[in-house]
Kinemage of the C-alpha trace (Angstrom):
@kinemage 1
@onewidth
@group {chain A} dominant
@subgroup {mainchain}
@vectorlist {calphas} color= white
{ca unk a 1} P 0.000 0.000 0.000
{ca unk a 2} L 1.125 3.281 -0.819
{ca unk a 3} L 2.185 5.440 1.921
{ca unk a 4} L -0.422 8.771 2.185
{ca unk a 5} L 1.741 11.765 1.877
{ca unk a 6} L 2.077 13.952 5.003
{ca unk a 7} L -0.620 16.872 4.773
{ca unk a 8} L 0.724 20.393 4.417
{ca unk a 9} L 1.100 22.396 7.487
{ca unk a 10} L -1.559 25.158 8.375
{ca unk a 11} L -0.599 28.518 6.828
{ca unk a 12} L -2.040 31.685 7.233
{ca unk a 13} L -5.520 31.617 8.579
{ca unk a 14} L -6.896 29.397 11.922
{ca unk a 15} L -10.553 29.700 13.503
{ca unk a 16} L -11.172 29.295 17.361
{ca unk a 17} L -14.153 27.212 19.235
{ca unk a 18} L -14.808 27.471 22.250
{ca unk a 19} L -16.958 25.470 24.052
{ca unk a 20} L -18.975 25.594 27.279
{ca unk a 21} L -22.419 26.960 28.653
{ca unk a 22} L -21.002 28.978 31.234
{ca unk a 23} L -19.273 30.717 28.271
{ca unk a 24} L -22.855 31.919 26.483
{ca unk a 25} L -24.390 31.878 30.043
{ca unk a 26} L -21.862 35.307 30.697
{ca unk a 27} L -20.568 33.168 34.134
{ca unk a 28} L -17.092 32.819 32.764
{ca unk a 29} L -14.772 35.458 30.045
{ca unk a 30} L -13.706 34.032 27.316
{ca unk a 31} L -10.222 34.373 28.162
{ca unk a 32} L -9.032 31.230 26.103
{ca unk a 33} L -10.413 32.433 22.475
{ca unk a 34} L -8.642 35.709 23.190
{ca unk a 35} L -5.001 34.403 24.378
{ca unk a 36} L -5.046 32.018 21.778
{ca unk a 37} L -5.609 34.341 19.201
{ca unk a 38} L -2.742 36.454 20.374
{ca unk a 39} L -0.473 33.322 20.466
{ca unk a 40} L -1.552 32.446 16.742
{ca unk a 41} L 0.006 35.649 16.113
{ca unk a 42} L 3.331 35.135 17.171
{ca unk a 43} L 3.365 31.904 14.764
{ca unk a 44} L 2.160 34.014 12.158
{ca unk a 45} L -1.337 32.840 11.727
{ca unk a 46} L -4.618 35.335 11.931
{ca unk a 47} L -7.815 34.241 12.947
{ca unk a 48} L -10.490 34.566 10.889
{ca unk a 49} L -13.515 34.062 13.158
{ca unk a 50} L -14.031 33.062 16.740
{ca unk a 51} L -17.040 30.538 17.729
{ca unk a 52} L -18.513 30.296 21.176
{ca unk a 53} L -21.078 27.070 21.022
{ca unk a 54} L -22.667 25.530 24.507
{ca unk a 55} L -21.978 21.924 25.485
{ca unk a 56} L -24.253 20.241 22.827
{ca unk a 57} L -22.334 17.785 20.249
{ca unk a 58} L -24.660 18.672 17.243
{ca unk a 59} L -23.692 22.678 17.520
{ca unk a 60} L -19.631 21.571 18.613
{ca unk a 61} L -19.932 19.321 15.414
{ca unk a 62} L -21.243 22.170 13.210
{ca unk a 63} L -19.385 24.933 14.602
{ca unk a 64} L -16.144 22.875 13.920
{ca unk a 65} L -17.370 22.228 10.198
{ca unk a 66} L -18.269 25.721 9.527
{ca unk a 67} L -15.040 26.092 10.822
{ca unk a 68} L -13.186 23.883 8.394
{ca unk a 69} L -14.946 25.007 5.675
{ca unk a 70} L -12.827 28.998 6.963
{ca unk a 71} L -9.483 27.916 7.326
{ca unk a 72} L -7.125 25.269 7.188
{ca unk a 73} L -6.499 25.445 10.923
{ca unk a 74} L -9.674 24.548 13.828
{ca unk a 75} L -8.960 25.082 17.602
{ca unk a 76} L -11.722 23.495 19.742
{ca unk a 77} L -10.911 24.678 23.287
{ca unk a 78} L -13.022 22.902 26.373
{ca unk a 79} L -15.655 19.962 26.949
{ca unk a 80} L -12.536 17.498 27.348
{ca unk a 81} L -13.480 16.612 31.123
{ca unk a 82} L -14.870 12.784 32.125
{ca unk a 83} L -18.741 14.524 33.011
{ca unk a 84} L -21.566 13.860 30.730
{ca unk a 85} L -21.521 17.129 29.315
{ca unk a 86} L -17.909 16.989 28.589
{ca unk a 87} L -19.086 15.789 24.397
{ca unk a 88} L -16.332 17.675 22.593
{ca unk a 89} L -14.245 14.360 21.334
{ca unk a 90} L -17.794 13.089 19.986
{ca unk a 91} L -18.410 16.123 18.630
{ca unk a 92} L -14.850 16.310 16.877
{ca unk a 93} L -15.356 12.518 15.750
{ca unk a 94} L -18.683 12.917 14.506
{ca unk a 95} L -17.467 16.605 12.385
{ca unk a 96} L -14.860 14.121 10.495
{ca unk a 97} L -16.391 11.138 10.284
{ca unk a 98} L -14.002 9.401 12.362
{ca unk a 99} L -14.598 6.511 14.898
{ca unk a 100} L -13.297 7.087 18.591
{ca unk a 101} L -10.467 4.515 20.038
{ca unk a 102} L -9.093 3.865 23.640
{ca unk a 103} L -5.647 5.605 23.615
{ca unk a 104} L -3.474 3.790 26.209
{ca unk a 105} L -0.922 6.167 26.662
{ca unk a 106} L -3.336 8.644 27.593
{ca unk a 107} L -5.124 6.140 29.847
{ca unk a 108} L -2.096 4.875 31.780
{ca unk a 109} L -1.351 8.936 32.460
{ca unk a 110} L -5.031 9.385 34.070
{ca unk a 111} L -4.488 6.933 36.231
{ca unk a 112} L -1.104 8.116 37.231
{ca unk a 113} L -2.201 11.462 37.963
{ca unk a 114} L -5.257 11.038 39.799
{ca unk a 115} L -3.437 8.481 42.076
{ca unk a 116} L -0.698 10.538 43.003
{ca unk a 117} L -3.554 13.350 43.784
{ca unk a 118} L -5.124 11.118 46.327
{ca unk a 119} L -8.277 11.489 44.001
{ca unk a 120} L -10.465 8.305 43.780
{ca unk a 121} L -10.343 7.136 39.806
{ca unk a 122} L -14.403 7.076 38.755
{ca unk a 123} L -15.277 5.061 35.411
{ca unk a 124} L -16.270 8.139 33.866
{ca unk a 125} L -12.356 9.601 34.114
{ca unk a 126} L -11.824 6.680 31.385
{ca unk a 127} L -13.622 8.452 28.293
{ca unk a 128} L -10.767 10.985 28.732
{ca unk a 129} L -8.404 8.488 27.198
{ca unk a 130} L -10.887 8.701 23.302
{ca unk a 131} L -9.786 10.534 20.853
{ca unk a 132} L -10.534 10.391 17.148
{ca unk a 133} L -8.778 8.234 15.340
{ca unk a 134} L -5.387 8.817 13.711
{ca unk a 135} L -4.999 11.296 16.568
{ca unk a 136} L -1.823 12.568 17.514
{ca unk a 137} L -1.750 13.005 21.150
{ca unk a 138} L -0.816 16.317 23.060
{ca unk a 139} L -0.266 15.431 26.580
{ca unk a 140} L -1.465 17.324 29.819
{ca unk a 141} L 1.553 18.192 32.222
{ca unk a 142} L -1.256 20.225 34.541
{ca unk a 143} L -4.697 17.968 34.280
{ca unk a 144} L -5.967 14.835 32.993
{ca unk a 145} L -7.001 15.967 29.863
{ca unk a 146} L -4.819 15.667 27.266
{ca unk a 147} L -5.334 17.244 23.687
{ca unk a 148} L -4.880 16.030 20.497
{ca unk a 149} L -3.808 16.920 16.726
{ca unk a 150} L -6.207 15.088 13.793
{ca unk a 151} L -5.123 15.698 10.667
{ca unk a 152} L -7.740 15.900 7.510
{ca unk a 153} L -6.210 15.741 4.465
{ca unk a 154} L -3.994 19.497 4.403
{ca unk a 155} L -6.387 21.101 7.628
{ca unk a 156} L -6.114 20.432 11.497
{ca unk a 157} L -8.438 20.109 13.961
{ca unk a 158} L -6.109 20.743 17.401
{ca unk a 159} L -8.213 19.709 20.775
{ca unk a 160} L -7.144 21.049 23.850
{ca unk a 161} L -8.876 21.329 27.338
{ca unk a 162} L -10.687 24.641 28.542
{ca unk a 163} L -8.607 25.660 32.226
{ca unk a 164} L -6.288 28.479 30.787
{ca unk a 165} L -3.670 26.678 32.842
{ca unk a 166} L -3.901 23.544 31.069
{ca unk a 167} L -4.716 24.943 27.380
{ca unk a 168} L -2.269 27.956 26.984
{ca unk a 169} L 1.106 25.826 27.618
{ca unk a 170} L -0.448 23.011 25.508
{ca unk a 171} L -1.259 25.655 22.825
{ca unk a 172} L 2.598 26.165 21.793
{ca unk a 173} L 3.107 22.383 21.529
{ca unk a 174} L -0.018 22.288 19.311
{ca unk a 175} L 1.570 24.585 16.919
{ca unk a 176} L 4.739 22.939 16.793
{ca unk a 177} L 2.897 19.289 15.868
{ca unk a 178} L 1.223 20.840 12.826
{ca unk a 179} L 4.435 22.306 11.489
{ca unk a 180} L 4.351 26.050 12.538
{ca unk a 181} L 6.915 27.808 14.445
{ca unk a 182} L 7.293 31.095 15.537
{ca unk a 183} L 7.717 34.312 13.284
{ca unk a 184} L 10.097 37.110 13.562
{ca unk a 185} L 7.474 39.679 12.453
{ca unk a 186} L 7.052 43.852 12.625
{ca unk a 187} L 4.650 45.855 14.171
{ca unk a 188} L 4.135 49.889 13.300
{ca unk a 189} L 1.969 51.672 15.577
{ca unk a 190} L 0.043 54.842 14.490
{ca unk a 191} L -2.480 56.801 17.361
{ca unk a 192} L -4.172 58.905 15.242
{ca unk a 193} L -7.405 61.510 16.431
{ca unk a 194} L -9.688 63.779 14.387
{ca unk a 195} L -10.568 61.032 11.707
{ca unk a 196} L -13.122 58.839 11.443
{ca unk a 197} L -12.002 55.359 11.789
{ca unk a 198} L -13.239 54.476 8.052
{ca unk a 199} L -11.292 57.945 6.330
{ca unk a 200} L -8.202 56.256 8.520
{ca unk a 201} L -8.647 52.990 7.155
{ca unk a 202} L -9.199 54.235 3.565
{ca unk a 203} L -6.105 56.228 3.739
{ca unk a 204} L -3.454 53.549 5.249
{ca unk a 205} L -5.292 50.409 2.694
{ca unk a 206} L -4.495 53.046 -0.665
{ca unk a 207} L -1.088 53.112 0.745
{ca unk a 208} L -0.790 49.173 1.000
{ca unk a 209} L -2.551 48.548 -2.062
{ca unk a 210} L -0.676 51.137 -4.258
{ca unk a 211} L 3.297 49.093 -2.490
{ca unk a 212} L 1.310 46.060 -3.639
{ca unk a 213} L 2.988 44.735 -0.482
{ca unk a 214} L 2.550 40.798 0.377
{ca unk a 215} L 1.980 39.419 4.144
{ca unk a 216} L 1.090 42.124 5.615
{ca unk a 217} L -2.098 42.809 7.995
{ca unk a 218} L -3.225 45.909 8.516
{ca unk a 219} L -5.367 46.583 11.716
{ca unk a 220} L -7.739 49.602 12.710
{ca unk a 221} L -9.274 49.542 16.404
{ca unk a 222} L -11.375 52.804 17.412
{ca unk a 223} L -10.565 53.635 21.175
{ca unk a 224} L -12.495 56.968 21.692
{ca unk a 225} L -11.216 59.208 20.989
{ca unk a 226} L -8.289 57.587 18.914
{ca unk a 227} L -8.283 55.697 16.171
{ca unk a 228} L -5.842 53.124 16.458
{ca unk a 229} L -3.347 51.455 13.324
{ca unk a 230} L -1.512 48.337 13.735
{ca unk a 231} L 1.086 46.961 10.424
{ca unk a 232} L 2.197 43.520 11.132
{ca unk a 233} L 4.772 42.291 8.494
{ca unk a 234} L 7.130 39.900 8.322
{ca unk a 235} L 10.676 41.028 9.652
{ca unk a 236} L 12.277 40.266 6.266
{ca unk a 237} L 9.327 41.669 4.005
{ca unk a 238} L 10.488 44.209 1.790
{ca unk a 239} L 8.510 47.927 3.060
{ca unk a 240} L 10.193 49.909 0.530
{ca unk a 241} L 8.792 53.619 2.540
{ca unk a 242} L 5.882 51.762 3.635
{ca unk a 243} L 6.259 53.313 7.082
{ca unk a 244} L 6.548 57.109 5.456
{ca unk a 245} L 3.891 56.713 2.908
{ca unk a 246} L 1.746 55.489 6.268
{ca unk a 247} L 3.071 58.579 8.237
{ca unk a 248} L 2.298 60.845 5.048
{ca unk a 249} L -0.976 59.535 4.980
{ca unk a 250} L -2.258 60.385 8.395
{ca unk a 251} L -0.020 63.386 8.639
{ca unk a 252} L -2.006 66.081 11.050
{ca unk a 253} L -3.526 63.583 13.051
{ca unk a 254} L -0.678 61.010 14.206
{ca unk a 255} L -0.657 61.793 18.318
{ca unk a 256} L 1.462 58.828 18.744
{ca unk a 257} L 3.773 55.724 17.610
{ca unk a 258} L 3.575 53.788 20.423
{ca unk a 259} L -0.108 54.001 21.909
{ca unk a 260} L 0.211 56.509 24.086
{ca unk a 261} L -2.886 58.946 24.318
{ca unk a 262} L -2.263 62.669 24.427
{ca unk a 263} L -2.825 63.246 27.880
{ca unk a 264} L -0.266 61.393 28.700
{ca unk a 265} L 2.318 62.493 26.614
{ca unk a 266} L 1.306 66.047 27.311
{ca unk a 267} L 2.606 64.689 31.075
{ca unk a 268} L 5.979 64.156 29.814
{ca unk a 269} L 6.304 66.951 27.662
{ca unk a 270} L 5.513 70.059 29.557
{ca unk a 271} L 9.220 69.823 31.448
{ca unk a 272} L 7.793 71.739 34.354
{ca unk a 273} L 6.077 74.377 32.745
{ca unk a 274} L 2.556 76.160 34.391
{ca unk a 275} L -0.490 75.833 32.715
{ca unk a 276} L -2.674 79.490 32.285
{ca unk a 277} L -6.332 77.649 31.403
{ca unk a 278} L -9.686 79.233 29.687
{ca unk a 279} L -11.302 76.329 29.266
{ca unk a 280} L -15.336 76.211 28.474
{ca unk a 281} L -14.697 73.224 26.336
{ca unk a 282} L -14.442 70.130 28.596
{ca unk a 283} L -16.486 71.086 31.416
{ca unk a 284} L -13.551 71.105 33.966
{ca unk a 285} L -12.179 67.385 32.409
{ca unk a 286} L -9.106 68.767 31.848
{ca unk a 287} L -8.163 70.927 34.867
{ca unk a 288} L -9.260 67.676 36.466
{ca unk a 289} L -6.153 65.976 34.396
{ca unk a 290} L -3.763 68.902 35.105
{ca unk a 291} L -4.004 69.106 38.694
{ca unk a 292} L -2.803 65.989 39.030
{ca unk a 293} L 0.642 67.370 37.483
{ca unk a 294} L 3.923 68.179 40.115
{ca unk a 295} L 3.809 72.018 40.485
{ca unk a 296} L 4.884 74.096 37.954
{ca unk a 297} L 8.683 75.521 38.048
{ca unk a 298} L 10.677 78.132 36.461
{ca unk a 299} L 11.208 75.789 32.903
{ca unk a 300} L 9.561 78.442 31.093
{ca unk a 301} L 7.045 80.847 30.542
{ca unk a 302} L 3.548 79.428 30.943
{ca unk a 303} L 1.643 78.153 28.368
{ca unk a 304} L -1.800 80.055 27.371
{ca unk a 305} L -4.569 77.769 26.745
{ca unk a 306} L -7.966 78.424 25.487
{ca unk a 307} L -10.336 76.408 24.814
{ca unk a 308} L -14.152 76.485 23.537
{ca unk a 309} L -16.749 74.917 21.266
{ca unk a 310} L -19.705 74.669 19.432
{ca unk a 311} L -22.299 72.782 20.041
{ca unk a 312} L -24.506 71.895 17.036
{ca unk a 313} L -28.043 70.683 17.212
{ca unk a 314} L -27.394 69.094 20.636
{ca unk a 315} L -25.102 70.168 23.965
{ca unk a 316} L -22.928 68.410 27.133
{ca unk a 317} L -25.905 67.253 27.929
{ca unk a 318} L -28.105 66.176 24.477
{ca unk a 319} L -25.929 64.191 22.889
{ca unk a 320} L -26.999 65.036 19.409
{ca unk a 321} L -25.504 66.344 16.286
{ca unk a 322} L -21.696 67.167 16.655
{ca unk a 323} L -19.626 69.573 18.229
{ca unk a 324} L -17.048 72.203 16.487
{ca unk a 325} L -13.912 72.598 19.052
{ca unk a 326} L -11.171 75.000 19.106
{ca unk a 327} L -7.961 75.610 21.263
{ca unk a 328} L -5.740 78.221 20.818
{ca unk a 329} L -2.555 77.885 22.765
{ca unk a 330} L 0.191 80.704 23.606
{ca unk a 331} L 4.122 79.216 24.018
{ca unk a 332} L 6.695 81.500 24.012
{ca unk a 333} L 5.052 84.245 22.926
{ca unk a 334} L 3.275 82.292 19.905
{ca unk a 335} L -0.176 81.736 19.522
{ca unk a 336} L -1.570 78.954 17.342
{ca unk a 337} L -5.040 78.010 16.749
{ca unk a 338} L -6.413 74.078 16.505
{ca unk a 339} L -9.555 72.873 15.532
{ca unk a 340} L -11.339 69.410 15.425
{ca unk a 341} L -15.186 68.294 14.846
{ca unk a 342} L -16.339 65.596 17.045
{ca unk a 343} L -19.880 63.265 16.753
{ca unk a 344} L -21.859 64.023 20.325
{ca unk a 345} L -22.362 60.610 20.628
{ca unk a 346} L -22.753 61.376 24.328
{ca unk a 347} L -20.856 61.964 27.963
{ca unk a 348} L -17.588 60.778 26.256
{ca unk a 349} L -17.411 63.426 24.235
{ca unk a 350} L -15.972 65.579 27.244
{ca unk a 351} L -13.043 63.091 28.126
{ca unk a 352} L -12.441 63.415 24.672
{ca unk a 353} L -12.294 67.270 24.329
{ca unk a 354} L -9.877 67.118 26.961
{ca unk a 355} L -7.825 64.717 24.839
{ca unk a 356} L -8.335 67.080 21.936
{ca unk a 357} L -6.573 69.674 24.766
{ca unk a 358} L -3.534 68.202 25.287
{ca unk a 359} L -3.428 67.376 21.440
{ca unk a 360} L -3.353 71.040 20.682
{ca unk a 361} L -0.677 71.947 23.089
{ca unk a 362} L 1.535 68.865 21.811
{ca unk a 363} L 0.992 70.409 18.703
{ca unk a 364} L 2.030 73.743 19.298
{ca unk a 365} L 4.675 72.565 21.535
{ca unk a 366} L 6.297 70.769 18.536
{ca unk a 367} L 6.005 73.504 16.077
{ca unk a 368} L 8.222 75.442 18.213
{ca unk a 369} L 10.657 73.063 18.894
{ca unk a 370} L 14.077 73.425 16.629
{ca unk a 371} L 14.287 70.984 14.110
């Protein structure tokens, strides 16, 4: 008989199941689904969609071919335990046709474990030891229930139990059976503010499209008031000016490169200068922020700041319509004028004008720095 040739490792894409009532039910966080996405990131895999199903084989079974049908890479995270509502491995077997079998290996390691626990070893503990056949088996250092690897033709279907303490560690050595390791990659970081998260998005995509650039992810995340842009490349990928086209892109409303909101960099950036404030913008938000700042000292001549807005259609208090802000902010005997429309979407919208603030004054501050 001719030997079947080994199926192709997983590249590229992976989907995550999670399984468990107390998941839908809200009595647990999805933690798993979450740190396992993050770890498919280091091995250079993205996840393209995230199922949480209860503990019911017919929805484990169809989640995990809906999931097959996504990418060539399934994890199926929980419902490994010995209780009757522990139906994952049927679920699994049933969603490729597969029959279970008795893995002794597995078995023997039950036994071991709950012995040396003191813990009386129940019938149940023994469907534990099933697993699909043609299984590879990913043992438990931390619990009795070990994972497994099936291979289907060129996808994977990786098991692994639902404690985080017991399926994170596994996680790596799942990775590792199916061929992947981990990736030297990039990541650029843009914070940008006074852009609608779609204008942001447009912008940095022309720039990727028009570099034509290969493996590489572009991610938008709006944190109000920021809109937030994450590159993730490969560490040998060619960027030609990728990272200046990006730059020249959102040029006027990068705060940061690193995350950090403008309030906070405002912090670091004053050097011990006083703060003169007009503010009828932000309703006292940020004098709030400021007098939490060491007292002023003789750095400098204090910086002017005033700040107002318009409220259209709605106010501070009818969150309707938008608001038109301005801050005009005096440093070293220049005066320069920002401005910035915001949606009221509602109480937020204050925080944010205080973020808009400290934006102004960053902005004024660099514009008299040397270059």
């Amino acid at each position: 008989m001719t030997a079947r040739p080994a199926p192709a490792p997983p590249a590229g894409l992976a989907c995550v199941v999670t399984v468990g009532d107390e998941l839908l039910n809200g009595e647990v966080t999805d933690t798993n689904g979450t740190e396992a996405s993050r770890v498919l990131l280091r091995y250079a895999v993205r996840t393209r969609s995230r199922h949480t199903v209860p503990d019911d084989e017919h929805a484990i079974s169809e989640a995990i071919t809906l999931a097959l049908g996504q990418a060539p890479l399934v994890l199926v995270i929980g419902g490994l335990g010995p209780t009757s509502d522990d139906v994952t491995r049927f679920a699994v077997a049933r969603a490729l046709d597969r029959a279970l079998e008795e893995r002794a290996e597995a078995w023997t390691a039950i036994q071991e474990r709950l012995a040396d626990l003191g813990i009386h070893l129940h019938p149940d503990n023994r469907r534990q030891a099933q697993f699909p056949q043609g299984s590879t088996l990913l043992p438990n250092p931390n619990g009795t229930a070990w994972g497994a690897v099936i291979a289907d033709g060129d996808r994977h279907v990786v098991l692994l139990p639902g404690p985080p303490k017991e399926c994170l560690p596994m996680l790596e050595a799942a990775l590792t059976a199916v061929g992947l390791s981990p990736a030297e990659t990039s990541r650029l970081q843009w914070r940008t503010m006074g852009l609608p998260e779609p204008e942001v998005a447009s912008r940095v995509d022309a720039v990727l499209d028009a570099l034509g650039t290969r493996s590489v992810t572009a991610g938008y995340c709006w944190r109000y008031p920021y809109v937030d842009v994450t590159i993730v490349l490969p560490a040998d990928e060619e960027t030609h000016d990728l990272e200046e086209r990006v730059s020249r892109a959102l040029e006027g409303h990068v705060v940061s490169r690193d995350g950090t909101g403008a309030l906070d960099r405002l912090s670091g950036a004053l050097g011990g200068r006083g703060i003169r404030l007009d503010d009828t913008l932000s309703h006292g938000r940020f004098a709030q922020w400021a007098a939490g700042l060491p007292a002023a000292g003789d750095a400098g001549s204090p910086l002017h700041i005033a700040a107002g807005g318009t409220w259209h259609t709605g106010s501070p208090d009818d969150h309707r319509g938008f608001v038109s802000m301005t801050c005009r902010v005096t440093a070293d005997g220049t005066t320069r004028t920002h401005s910035m429309e915001e949606p009221n979407l509602g109480p937020e919208v204050l925080d944010g004008a205080a973020h808009f603030i400290a934006w102004s004054v960053l902005r004024s501050l660099d514009a008299g720095t040397p270059a």
